[in-house]
Backbone atoms as SQL, in Angstrom:
CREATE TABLE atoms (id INTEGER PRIMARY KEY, chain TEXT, resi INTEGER, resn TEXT, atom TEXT, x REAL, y REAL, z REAL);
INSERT INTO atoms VALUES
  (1, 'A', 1, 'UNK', 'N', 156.489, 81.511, 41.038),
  (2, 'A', 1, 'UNK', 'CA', 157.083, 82.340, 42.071),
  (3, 'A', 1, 'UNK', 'C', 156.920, 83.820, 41.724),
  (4, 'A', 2, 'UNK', 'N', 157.231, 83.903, 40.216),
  (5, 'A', 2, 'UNK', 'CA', 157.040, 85.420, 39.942),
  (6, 'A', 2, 'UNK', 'C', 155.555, 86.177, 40.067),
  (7, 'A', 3, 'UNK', 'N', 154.867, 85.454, 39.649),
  (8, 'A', 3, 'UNK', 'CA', 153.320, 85.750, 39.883),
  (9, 'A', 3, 'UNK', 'C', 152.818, 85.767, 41.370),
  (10, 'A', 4, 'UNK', 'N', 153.150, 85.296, 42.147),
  (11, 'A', 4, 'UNK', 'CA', 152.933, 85.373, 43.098),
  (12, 'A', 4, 'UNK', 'C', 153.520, 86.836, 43.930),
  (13, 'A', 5, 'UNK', 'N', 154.768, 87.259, 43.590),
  (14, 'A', 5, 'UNK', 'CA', 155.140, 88.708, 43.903),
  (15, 'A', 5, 'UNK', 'C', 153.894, 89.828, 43.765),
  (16, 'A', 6, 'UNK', 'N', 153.931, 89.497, 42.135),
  (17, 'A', 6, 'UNK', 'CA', 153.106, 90.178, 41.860),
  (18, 'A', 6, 'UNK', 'C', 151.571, 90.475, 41.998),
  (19, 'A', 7, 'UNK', 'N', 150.908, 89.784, 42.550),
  (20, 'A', 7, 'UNK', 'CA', 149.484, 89.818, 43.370),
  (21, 'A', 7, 'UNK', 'C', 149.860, 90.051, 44.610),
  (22, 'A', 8, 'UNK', 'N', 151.033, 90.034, 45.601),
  (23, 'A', 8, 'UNK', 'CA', 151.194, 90.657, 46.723),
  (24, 'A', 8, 'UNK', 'C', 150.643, 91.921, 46.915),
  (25, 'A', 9, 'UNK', 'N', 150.853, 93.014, 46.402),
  (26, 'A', 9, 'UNK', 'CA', 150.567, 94.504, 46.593),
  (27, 'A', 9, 'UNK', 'C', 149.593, 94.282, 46.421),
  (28, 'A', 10, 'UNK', 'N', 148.677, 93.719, 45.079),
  (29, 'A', 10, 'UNK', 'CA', 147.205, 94.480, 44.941),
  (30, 'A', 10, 'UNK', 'C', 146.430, 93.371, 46.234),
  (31, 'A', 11, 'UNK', 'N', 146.719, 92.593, 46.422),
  (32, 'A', 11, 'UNK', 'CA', 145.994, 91.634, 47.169),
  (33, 'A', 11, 'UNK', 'C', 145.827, 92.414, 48.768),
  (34, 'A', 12, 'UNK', 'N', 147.390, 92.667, 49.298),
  (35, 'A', 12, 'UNK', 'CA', 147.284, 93.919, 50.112),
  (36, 'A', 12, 'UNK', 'C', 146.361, 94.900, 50.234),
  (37, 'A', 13, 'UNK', 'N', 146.860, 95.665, 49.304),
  (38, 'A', 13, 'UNK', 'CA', 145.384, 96.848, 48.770),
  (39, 'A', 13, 'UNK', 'C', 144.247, 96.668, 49.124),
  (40, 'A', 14, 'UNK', 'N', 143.610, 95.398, 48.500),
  (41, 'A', 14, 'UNK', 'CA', 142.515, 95.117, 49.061),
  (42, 'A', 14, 'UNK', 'C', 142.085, 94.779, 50.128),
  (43, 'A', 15, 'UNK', 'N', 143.021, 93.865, 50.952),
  (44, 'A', 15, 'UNK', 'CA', 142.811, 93.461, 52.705),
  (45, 'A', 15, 'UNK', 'C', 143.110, 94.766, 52.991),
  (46, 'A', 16, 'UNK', 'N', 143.353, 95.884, 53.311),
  (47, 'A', 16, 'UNK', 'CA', 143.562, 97.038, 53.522),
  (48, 'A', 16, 'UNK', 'C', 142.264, 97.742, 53.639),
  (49, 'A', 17, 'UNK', 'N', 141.744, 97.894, 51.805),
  (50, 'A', 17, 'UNK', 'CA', 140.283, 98.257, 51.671),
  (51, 'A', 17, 'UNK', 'C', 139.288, 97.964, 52.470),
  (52, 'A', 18, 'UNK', 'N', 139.528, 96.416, 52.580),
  (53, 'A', 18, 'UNK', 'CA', 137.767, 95.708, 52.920),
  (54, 'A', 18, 'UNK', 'C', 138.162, 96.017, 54.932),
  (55, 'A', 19, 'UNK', 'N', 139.102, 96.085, 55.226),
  (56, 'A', 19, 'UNK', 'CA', 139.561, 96.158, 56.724),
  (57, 'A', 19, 'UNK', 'C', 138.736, 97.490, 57.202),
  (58, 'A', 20, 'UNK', 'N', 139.110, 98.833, 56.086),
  (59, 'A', 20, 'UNK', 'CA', 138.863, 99.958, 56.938),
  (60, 'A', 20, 'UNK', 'C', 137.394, 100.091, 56.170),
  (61, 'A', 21, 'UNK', 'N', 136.991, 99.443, 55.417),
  (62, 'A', 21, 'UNK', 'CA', 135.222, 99.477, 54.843),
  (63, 'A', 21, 'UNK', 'C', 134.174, 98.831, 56.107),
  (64, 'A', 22, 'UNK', 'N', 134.885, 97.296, 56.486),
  (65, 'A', 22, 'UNK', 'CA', 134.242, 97.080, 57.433),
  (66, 'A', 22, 'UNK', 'C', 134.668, 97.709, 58.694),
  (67, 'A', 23, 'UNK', 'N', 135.242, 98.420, 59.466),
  (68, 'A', 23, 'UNK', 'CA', 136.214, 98.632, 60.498),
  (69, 'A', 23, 'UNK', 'C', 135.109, 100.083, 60.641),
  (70, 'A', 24, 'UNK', 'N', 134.753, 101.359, 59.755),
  (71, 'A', 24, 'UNK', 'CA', 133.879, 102.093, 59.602),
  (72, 'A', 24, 'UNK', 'C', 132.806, 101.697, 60.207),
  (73, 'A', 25, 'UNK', 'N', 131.969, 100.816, 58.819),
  (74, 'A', 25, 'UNK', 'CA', 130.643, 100.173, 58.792),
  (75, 'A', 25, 'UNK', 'C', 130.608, 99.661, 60.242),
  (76, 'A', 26, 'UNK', 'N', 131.060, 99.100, 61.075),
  (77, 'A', 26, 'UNK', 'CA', 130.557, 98.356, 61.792),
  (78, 'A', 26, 'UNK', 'C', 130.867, 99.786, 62.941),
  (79, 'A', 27, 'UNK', 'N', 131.525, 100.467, 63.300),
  (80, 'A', 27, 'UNK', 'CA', 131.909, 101.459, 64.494),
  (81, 'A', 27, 'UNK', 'C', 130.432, 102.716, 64.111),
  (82, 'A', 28, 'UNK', 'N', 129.673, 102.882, 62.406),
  (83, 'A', 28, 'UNK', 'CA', 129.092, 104.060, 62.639),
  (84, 'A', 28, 'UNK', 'C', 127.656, 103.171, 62.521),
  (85, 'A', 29, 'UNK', 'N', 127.281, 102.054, 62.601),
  (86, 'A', 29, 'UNK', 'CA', 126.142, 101.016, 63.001),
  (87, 'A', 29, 'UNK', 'C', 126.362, 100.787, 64.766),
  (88, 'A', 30, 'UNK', 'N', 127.279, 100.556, 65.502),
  (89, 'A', 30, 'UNK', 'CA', 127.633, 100.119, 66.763),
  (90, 'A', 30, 'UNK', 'C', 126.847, 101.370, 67.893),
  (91, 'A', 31, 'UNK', 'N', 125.935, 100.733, 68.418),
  (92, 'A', 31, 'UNK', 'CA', 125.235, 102.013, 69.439),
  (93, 'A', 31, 'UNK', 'C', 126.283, 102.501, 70.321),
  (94, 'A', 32, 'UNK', 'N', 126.424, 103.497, 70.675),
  (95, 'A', 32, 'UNK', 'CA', 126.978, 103.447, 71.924),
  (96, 'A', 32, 'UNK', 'C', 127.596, 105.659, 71.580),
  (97, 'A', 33, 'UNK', 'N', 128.197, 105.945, 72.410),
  (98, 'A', 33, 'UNK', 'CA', 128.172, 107.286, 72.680),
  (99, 'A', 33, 'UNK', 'C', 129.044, 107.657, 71.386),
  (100, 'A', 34, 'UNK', 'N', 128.925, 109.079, 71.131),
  (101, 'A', 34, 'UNK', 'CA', 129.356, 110.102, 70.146),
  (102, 'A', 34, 'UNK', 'C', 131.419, 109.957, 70.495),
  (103, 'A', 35, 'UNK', 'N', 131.337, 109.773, 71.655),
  (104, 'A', 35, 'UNK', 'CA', 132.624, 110.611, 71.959),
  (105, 'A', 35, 'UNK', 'C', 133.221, 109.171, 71.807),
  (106, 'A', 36, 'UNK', 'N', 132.692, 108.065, 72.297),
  (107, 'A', 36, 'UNK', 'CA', 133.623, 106.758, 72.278),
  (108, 'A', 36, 'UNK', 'C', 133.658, 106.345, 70.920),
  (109, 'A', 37, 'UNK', 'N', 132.526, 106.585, 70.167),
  (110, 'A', 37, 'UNK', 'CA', 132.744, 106.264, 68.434),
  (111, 'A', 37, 'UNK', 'C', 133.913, 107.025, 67.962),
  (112, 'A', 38, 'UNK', 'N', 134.131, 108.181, 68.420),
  (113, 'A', 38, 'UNK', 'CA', 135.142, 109.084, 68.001),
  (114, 'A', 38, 'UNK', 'C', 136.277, 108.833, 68.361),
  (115, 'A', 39, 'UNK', 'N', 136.718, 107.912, 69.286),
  (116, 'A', 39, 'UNK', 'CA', 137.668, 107.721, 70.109),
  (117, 'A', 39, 'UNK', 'C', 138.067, 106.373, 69.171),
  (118, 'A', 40, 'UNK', 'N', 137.252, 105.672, 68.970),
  (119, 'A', 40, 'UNK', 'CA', 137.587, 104.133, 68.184),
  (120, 'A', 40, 'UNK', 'C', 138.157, 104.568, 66.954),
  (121, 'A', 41, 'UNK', 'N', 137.431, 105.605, 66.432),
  (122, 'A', 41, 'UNK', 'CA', 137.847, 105.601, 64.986),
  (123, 'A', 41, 'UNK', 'C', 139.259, 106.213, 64.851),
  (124, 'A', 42, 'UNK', 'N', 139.506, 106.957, 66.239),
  (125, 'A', 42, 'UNK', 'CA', 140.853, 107.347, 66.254),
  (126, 'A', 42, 'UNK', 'C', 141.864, 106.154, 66.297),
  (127, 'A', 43, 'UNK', 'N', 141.461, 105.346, 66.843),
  (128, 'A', 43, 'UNK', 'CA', 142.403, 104.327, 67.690),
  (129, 'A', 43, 'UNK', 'C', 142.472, 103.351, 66.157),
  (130, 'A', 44, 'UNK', 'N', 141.235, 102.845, 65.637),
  (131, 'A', 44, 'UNK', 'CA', 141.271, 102.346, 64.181),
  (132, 'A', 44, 'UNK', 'C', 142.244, 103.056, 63.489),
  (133, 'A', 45, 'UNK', 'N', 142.089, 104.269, 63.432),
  (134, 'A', 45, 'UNK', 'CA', 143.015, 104.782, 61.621),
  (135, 'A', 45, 'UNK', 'C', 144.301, 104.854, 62.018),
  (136, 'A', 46, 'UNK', 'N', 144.925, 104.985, 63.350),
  (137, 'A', 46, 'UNK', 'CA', 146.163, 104.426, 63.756),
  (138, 'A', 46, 'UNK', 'C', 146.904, 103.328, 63.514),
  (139, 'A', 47, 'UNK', 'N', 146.166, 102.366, 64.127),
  (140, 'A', 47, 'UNK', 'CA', 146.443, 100.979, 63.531),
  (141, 'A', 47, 'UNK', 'C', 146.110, 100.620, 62.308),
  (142, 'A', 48, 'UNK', 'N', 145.050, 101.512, 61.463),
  (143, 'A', 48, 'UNK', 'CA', 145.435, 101.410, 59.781),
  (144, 'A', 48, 'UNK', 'C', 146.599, 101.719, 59.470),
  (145, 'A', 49, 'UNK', 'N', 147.276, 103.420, 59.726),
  (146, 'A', 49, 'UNK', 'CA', 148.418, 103.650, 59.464),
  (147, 'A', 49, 'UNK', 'C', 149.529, 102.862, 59.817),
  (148, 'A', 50, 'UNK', 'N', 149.746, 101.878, 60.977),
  (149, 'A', 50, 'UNK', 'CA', 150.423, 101.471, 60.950),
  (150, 'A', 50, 'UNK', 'C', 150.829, 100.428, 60.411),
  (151, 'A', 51, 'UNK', 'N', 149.422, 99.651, 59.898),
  (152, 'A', 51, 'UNK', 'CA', 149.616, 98.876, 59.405),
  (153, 'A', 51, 'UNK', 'C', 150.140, 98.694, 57.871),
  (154, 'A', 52, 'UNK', 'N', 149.365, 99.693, 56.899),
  (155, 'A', 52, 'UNK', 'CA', 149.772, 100.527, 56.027),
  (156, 'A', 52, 'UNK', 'C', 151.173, 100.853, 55.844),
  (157, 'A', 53, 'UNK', 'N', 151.908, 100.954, 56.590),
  (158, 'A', 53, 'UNK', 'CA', 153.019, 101.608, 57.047),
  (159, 'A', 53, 'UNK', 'C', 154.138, 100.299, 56.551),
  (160, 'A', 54, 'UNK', 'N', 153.383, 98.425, 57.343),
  (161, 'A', 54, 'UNK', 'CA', 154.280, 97.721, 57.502),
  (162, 'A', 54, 'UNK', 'C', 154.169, 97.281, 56.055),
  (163, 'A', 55, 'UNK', 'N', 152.846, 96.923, 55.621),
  (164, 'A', 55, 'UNK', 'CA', 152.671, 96.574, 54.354),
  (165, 'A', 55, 'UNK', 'C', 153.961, 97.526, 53.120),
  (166, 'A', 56, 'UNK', 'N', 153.402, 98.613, 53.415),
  (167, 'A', 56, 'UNK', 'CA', 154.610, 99.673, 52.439),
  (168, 'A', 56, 'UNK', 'C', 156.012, 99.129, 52.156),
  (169, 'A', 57, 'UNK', 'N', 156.397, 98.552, 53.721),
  (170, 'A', 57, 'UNK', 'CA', 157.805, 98.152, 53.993),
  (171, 'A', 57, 'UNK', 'C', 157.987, 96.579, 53.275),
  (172, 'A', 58, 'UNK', 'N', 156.819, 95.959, 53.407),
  (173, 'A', 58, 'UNK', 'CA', 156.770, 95.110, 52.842),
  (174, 'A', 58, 'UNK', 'C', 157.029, 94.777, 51.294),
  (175, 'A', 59, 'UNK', 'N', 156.338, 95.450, 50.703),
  (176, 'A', 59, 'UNK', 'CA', 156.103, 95.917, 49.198),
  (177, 'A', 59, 'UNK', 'C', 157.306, 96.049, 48.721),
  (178, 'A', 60, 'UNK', 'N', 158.070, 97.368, 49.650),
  (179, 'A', 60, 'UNK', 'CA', 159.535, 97.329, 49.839),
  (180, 'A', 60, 'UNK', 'C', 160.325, 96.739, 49.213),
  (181, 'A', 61, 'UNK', 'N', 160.505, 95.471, 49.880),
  (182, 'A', 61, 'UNK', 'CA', 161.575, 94.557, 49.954),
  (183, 'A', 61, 'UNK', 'C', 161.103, 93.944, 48.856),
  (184, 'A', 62, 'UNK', 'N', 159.926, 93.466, 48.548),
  (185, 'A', 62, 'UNK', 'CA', 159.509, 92.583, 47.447),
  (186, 'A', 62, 'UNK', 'C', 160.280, 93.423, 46.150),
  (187, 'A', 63, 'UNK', 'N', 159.631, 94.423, 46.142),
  (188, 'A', 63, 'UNK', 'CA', 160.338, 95.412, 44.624),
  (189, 'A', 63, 'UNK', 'C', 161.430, 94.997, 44.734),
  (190, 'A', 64, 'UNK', 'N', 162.267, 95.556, 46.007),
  (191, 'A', 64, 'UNK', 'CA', 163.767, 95.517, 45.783),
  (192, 'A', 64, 'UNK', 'C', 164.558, 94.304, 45.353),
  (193, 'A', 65, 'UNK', 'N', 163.677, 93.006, 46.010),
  (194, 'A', 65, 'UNK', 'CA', 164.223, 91.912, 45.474),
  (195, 'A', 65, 'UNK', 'C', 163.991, 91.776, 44.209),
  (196, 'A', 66, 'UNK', 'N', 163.187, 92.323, 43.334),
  (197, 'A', 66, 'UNK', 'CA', 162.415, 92.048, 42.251),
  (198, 'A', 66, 'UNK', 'C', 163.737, 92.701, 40.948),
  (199, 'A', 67, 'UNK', 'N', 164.159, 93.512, 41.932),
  (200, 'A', 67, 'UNK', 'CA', 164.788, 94.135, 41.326),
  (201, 'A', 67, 'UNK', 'C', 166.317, 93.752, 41.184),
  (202, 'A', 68, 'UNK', 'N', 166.688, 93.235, 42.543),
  (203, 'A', 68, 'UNK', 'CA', 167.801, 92.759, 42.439),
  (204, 'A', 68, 'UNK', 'C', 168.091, 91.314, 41.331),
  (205, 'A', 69, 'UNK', 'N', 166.971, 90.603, 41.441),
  (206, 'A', 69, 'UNK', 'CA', 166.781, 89.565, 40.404),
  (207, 'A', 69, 'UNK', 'C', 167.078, 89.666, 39.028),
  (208, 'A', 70, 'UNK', 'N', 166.014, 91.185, 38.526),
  (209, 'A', 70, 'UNK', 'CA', 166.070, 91.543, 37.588),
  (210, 'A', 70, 'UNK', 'C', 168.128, 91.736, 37.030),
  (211, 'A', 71, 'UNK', 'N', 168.272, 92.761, 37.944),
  (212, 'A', 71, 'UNK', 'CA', 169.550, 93.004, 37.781),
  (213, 'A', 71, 'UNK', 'C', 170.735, 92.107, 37.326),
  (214, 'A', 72, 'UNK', 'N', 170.554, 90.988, 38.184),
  (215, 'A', 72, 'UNK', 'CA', 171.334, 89.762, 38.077),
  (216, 'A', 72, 'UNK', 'C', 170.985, 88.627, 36.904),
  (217, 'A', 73, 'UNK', 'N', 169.743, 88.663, 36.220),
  (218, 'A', 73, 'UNK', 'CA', 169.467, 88.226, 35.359),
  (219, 'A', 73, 'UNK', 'C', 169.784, 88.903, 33.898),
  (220, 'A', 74, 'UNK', 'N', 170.125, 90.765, 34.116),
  (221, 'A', 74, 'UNK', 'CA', 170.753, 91.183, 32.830),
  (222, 'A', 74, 'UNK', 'C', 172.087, 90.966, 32.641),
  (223, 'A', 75, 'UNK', 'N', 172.493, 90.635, 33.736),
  (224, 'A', 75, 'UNK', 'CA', 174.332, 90.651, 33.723),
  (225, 'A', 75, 'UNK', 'C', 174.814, 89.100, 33.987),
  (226, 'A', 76, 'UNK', 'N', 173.850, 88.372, 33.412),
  (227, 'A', 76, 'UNK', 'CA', 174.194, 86.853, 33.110),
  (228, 'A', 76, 'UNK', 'C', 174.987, 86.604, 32.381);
């Protein structure tokens, strides 16, 4: 159970990485006009941030529980 916390974040990290590596790659390969590429990539790094955003919150709670555990396991 504990190991598993702990590959949460970096595992994140990486679906994160490979999301906005391919999410790029494929919008500055994709034909199509200057202004609509520009427009996607806006609309992409939004929904990175937000997603980014939930993950963070996520991470969050994991620490905090991690922590609350911890806590309750020194005052056994």
């Amino acid at each position: 159970m504990m190991g598993e916390r702990n590959l949460l974040v970096p595992m994140g990290f990486s679906l994160l990485t490979g999301l906005l590596i391919g999410g790029f790659a494929g919008l500055l390969y994709a034909p199509q006009s200057g202004s609509r590429t520009r427009r996607q990539i806006a609309n992409f790094a939004e929904d990175m941030k937000e997603r980014a955003g939930e993950m963070a919150e996520d991470a969050t709670v994991v620490v905090n529980k991690m922590v609350d555990n911890g806590r309750r396991f020194v005052n056994v």
